[in-house]
C-alpha positions in Angstrom: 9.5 -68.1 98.4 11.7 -66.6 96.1 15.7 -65.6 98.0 18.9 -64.4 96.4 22.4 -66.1 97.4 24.4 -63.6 98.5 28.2 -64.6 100.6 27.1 -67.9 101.3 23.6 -67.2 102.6 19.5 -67.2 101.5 18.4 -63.8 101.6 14.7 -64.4 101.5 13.0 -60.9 99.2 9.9 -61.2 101.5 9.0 -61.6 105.1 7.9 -64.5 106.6 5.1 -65.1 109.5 6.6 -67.6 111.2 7.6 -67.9 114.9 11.0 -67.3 116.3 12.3 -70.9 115.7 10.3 -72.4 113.9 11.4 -75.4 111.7 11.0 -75.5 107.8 12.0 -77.9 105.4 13.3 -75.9 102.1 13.1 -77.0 98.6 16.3 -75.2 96.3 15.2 -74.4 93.0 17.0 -72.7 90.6 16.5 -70.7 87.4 19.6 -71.8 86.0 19.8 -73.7 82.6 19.3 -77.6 83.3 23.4 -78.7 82.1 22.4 -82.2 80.5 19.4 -84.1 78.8 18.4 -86.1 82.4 18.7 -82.7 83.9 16.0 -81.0 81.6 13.7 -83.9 82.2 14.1 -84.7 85.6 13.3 -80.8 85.9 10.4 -80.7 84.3 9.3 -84.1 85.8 9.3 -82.5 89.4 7.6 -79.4 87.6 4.6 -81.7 87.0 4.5 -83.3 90.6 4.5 -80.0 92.3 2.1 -78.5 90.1 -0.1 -81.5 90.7 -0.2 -80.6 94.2 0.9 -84.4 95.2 2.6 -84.6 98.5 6.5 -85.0 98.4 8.0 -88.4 99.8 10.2 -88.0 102.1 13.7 -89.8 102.0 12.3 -92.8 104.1 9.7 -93.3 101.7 12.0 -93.2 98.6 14.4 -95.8 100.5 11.4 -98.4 100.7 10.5 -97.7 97.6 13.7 -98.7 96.3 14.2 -101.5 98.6 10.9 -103.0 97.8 11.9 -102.9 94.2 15.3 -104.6 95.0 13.2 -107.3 97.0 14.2 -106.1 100.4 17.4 -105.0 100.3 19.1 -101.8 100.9 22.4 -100.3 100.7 24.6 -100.2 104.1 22.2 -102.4 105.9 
């Protein structure tokens, strides 16, 4: 869905068919230039993924990932 930031709010430019509280989870994307080199790529890594259609991990899944990569150990924990 494509929104404009306006006084510190997402103004979506379309309605929505979704029931009076519903949850979502939102993904921020923005048109803006990418500032550094990692930026650009990491950009255009994610491009990839999405268009892929791969499902996203989720933050728990990213945190074992890296924790099974650091054999089992995790920050704050």
């Amino acid at each position: 869905m494509d929104a404009v930031y306006e006084s510190g709010m997402l103004r979506l430019k379309e309605p929505v068919n979704l029931p009076e509280h519903a949850e979502v989870h939102v993904t921020i994307e923005t048109t803006a230039p990418a500032r550094t080199l990692l930026g650009s790529r990491l950009r255009e890594l994610r491009s990839r993924i999405v268009s892929s259609g791969a499902p996203a991990l989720s933050w728990e899944e990213i945190e074992e990932e890296v924790a099974s990569r650091r054999g089992g150990w995790r920050e704050g924990r």
